[in-house]
Biotite code that builds the C-alpha atoms (Angstrom):
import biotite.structure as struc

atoms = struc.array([
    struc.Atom([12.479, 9.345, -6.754], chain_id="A", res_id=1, res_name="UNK", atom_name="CA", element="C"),
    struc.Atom([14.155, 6.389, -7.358], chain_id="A", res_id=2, res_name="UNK", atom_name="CA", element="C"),
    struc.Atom([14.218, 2.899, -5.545], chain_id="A", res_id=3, res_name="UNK", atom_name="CA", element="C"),
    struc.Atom([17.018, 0.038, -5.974], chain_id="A", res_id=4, res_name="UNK", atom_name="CA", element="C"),
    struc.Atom([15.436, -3.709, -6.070], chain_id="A", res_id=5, res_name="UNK", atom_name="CA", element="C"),
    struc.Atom([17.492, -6.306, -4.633], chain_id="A", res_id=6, res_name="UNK", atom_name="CA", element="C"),
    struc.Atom([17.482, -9.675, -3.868], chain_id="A", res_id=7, res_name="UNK", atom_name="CA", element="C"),
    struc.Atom([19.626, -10.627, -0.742], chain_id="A", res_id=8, res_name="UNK", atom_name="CA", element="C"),
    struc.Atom([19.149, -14.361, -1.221], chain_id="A", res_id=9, res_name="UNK", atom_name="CA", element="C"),
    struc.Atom([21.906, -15.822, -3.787], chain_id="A", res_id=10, res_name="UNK", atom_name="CA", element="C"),
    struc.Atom([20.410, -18.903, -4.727], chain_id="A", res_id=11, res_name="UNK", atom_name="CA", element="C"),
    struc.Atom([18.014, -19.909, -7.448], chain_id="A", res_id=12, res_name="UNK", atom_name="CA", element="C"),
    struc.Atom([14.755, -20.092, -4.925], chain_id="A", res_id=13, res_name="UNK", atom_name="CA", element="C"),
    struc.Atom([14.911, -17.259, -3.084], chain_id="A", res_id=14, res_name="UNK", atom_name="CA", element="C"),
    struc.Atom([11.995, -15.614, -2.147], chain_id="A", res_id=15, res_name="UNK", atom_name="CA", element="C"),
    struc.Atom([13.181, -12.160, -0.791], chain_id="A", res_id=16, res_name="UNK", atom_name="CA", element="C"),
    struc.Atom([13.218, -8.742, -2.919], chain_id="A", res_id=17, res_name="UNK", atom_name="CA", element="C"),
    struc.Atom([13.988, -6.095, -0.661], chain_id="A", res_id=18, res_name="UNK", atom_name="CA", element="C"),
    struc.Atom([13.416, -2.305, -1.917], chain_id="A", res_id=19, res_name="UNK", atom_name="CA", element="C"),
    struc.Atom([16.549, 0.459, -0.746], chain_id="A", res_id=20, res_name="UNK", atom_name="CA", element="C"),
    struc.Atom([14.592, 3.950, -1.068], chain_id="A", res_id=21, res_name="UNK", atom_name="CA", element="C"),
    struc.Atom([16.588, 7.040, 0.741], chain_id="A", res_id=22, res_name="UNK", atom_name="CA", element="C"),
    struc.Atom([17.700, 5.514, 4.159], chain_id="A", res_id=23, res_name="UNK", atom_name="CA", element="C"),
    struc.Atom([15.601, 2.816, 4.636], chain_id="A", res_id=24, res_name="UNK", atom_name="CA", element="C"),
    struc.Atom([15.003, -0.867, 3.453], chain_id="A", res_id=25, res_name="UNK", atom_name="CA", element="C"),
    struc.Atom([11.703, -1.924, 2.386], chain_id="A", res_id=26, res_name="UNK", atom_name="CA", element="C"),
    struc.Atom([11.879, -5.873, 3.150], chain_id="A", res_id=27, res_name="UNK", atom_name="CA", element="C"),
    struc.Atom([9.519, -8.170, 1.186], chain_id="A", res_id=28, res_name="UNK", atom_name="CA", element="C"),
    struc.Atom([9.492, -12.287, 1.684], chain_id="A", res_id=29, res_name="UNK", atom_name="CA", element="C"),
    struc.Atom([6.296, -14.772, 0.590], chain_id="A", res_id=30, res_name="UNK", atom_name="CA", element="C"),
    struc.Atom([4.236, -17.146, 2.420], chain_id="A", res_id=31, res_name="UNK", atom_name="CA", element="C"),
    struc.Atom([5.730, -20.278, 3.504], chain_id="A", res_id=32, res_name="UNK", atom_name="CA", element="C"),
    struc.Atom([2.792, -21.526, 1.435], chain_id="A", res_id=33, res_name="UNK", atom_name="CA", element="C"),
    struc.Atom([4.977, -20.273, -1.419], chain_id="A", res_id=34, res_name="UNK", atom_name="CA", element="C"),
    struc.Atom([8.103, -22.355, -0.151], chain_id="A", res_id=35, res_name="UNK", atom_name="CA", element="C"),
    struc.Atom([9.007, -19.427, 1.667], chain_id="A", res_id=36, res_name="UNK", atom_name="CA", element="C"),
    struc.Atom([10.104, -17.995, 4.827], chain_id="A", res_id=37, res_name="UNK", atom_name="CA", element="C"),
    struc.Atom([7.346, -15.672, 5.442], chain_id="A", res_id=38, res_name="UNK", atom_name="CA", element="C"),
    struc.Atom([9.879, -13.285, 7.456], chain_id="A", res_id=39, res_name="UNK", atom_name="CA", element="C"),
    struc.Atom([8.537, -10.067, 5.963], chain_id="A", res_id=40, res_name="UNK", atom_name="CA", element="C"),
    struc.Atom([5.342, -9.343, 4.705], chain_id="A", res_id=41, res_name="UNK", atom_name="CA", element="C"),
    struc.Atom([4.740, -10.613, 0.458], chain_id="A", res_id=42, res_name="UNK", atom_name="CA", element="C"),
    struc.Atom([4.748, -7.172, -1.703], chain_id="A", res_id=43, res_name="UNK", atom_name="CA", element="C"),
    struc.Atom([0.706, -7.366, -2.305], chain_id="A", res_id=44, res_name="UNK", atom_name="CA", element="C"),
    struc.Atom([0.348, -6.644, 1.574], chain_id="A", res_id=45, res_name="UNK", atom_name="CA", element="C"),
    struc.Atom([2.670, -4.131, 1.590], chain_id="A", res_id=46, res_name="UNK", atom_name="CA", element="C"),
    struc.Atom([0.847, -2.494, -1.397], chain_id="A", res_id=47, res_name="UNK", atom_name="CA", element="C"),
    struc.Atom([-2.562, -2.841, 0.292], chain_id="A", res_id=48, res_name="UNK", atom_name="CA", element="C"),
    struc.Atom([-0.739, -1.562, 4.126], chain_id="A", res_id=49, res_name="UNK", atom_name="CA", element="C"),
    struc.Atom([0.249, 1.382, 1.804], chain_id="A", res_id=50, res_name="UNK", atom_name="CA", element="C"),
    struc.Atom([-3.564, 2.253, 1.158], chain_id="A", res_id=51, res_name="UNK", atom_name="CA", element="C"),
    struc.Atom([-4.147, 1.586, 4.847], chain_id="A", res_id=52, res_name="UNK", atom_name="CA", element="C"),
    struc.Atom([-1.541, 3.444, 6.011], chain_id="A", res_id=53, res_name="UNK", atom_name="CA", element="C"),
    struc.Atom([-1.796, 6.217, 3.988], chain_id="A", res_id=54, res_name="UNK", atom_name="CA", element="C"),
    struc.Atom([-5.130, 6.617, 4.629], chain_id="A", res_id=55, res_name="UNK", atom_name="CA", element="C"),
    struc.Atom([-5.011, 6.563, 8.129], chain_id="A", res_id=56, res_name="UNK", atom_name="CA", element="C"),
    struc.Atom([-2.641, 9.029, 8.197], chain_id="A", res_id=57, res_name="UNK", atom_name="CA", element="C"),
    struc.Atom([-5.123, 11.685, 6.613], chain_id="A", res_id=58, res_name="UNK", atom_name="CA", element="C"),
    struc.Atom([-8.034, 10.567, 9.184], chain_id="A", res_id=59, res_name="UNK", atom_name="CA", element="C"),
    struc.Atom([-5.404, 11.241, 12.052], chain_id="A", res_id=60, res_name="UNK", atom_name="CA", element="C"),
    struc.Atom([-4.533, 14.638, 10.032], chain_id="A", res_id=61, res_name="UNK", atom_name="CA", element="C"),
    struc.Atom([-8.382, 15.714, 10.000], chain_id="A", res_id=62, res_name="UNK", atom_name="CA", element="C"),
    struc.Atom([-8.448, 14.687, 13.923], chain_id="A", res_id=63, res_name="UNK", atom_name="CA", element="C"),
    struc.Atom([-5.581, 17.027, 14.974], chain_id="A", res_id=64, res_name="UNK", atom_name="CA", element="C"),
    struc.Atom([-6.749, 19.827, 12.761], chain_id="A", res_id=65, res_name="UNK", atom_name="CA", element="C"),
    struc.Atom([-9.909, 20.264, 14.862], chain_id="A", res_id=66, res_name="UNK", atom_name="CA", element="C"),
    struc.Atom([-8.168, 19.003, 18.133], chain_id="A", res_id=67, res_name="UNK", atom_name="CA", element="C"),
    struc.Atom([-10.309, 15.569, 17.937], chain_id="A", res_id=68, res_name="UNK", atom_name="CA", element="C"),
    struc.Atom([-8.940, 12.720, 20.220], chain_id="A", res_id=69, res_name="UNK", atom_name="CA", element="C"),
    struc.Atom([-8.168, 9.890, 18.731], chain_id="A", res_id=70, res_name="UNK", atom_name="CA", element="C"),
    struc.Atom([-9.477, 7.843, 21.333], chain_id="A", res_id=71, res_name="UNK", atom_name="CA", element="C"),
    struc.Atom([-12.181, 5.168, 20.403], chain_id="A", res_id=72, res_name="UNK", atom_name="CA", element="C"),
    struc.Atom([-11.671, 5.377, 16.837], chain_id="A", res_id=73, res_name="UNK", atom_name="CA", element="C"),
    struc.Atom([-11.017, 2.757, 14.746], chain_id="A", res_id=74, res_name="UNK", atom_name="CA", element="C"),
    struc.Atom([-10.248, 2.450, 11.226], chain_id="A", res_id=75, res_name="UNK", atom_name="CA", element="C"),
    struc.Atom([-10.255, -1.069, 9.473], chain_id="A", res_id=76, res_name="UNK", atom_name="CA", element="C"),
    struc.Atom([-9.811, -1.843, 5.782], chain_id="A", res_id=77, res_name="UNK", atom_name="CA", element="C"),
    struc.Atom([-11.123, -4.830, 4.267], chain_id="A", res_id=78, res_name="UNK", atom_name="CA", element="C"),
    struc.Atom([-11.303, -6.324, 0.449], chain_id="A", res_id=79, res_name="UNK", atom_name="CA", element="C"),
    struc.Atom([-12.239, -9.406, -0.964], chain_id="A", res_id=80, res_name="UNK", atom_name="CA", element="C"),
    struc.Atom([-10.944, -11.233, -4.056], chain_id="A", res_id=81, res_name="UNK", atom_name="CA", element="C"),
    struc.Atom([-12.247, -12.303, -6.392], chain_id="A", res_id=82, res_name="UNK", atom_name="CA", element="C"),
    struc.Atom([-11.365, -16.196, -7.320], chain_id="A", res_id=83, res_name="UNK", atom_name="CA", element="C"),
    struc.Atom([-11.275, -15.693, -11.519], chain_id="A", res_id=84, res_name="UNK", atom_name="CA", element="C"),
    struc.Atom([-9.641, -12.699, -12.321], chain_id="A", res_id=85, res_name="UNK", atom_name="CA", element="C"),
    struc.Atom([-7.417, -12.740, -8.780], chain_id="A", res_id=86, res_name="UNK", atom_name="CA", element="C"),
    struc.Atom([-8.200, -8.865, -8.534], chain_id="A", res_id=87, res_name="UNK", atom_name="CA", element="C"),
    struc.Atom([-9.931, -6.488, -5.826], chain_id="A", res_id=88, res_name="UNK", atom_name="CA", element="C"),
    struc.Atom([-13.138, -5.150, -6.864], chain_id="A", res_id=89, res_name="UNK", atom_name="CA", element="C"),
    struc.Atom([-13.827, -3.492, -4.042], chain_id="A", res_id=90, res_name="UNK", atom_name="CA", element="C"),
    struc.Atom([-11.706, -1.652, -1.291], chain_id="A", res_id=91, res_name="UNK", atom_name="CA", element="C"),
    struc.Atom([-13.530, -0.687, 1.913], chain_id="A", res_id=92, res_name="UNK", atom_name="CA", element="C"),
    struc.Atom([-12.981, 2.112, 4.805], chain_id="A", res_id=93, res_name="UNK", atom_name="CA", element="C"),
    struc.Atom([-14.756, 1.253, 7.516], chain_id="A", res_id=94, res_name="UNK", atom_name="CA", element="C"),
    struc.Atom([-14.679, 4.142, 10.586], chain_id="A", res_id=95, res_name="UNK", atom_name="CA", element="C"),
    struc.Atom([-15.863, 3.196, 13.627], chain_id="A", res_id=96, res_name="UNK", atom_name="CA", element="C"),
    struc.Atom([-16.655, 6.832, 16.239], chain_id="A", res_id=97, res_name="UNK", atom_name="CA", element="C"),
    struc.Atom([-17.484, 6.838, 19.550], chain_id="A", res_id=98, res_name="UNK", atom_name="CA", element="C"),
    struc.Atom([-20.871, 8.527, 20.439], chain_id="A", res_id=99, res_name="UNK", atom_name="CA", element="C"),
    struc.Atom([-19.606, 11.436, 21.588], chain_id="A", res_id=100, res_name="UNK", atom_name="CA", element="C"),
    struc.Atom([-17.845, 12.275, 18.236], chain_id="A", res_id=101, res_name="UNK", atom_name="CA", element="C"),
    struc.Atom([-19.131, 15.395, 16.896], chain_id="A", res_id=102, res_name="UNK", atom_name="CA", element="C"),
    struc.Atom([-21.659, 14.777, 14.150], chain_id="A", res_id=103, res_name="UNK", atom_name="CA", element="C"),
    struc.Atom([-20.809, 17.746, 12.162], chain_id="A", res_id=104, res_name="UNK", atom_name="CA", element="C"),
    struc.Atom([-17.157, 15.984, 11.645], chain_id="A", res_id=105, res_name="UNK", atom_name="CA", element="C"),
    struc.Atom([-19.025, 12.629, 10.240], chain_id="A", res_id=106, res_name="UNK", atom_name="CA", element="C"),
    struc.Atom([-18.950, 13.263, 6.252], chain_id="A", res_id=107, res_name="UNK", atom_name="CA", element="C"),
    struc.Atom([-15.702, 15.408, 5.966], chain_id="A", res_id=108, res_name="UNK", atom_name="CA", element="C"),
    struc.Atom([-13.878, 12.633, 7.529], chain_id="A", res_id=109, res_name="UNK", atom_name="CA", element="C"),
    struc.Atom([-14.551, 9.938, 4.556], chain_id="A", res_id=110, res_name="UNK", atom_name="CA", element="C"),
    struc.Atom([-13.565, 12.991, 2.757], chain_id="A", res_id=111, res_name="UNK", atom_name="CA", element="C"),
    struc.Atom([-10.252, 13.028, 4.319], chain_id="A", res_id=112, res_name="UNK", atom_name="CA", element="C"),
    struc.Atom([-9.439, 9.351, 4.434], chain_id="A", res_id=113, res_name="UNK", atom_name="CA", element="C"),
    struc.Atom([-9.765, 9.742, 0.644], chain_id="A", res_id=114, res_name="UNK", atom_name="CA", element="C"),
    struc.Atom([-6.882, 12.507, -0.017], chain_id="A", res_id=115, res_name="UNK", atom_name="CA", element="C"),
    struc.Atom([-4.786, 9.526, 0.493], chain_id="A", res_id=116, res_name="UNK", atom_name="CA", element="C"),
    struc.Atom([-1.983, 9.963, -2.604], chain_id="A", res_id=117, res_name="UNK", atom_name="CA", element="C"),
    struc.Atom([-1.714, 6.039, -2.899], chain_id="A", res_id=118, res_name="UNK", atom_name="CA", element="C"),
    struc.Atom([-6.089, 6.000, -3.257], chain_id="A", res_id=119, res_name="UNK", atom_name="CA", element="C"),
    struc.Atom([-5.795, 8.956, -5.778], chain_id="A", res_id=120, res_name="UNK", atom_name="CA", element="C"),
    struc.Atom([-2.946, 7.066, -7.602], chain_id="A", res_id=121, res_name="UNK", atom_name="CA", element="C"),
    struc.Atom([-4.781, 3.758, -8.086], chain_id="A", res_id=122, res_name="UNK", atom_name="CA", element="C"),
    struc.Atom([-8.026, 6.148, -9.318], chain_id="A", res_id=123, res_name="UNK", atom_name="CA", element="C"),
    struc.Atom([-5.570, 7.319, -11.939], chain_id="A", res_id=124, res_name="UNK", atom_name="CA", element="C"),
    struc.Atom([-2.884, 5.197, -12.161], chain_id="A", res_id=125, res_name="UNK", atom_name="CA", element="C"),
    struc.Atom([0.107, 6.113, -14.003], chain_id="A", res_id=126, res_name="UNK", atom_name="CA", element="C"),
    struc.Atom([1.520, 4.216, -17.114], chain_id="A", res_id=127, res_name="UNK", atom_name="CA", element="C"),
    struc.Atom([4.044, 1.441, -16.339], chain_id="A", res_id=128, res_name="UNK", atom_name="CA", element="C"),
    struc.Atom([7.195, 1.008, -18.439], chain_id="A", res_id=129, res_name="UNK", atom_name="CA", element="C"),
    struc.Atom([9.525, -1.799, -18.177], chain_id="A", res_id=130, res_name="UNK", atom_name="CA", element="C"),
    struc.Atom([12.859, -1.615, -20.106], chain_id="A", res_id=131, res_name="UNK", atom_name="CA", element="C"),
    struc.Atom([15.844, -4.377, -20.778], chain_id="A", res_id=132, res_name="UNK", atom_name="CA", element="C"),
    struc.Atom([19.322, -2.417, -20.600], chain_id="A", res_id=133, res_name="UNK", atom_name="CA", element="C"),
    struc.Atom([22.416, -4.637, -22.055], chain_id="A", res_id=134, res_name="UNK", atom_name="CA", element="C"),
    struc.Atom([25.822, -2.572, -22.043], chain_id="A", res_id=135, res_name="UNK", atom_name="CA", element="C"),
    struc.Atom([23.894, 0.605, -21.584], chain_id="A", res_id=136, res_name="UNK", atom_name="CA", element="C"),
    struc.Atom([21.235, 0.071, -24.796], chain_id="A", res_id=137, res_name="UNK", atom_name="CA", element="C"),
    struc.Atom([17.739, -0.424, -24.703], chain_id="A", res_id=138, res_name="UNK", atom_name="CA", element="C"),
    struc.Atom([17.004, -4.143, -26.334], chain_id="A", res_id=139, res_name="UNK", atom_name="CA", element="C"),
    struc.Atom([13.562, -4.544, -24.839], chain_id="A", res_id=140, res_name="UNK", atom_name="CA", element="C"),
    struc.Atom([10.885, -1.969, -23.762], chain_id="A", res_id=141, res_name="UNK", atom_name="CA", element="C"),
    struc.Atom([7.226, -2.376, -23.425], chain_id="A", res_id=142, res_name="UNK", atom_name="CA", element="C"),
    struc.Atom([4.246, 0.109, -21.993], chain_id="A", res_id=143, res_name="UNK", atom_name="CA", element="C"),
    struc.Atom([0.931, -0.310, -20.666], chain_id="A", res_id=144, res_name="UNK", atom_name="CA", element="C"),
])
């Protein structure tokens, strides 16, 4: 797969870098804490709606396997950060069942909610590679 970064804004202080992926435009903006617009949301919320989303769509996956309503459930996501390193220790999955959900259903759901590609990428992320092309040669490249 391949995705095309672009910035639509020509001037020096833009703030939006938009994403073109198959048919569809993945929008980005900052904060207007950032000098910003704040008309899309920043790429670090879009990352962390990816988790949420993803995840999600497994627990509403599990639900429709067994013919479970998805009535009454909610699923929430929260994190904190930490103020040195400006990293999330912690991601948390909260589901909240109404009585009546079957107990026998309880465990296998975290299970579910964690076959979530974007989790199982971030518990073994891949190696990043960044590359500076100038008339078609390679003049800067650098892995971690």
């Amino acid at each position: 797969m391949e995705m095309k970064i672009v910035f639509p804004e020509n001037t020096e202080k833009g703030h939006k870098v938009h994403a073109l992926v198959g048919n569809h435009t993945i929008k980005t903006d900052q904060p207007k804490s950032y000098g910003a617009d704040d008309s899309a949301p920043a790429p670090f919320l879009l990352f962390l709606g990816a988790i949420g989303t993803c995840s999600g769509w497994f627990l509403l996956r599990f639900l429709e396997a067994r013919n479970l309503s998805v009535e009454g459930i909610e699923l929430t996501m929260s994190t904190k950060m930490d103020k040195e390193t400006k990293m999330l220790p912690e991601i948390k999955f909260t589901v909240k069942l109404p009585e009546s959900f079957p107990e026998k259903y309880r465990k296998p759901l975290i299970s579910a909610i964690h076959q979530c590609a974007v989790t199982r990428h971030m518990l073994t992320p891949p190696t990043f590679k960044s590359e500076v092309e100038v008339n078609g040669e390679i003049v800067v490249s650098k892995t971690h």
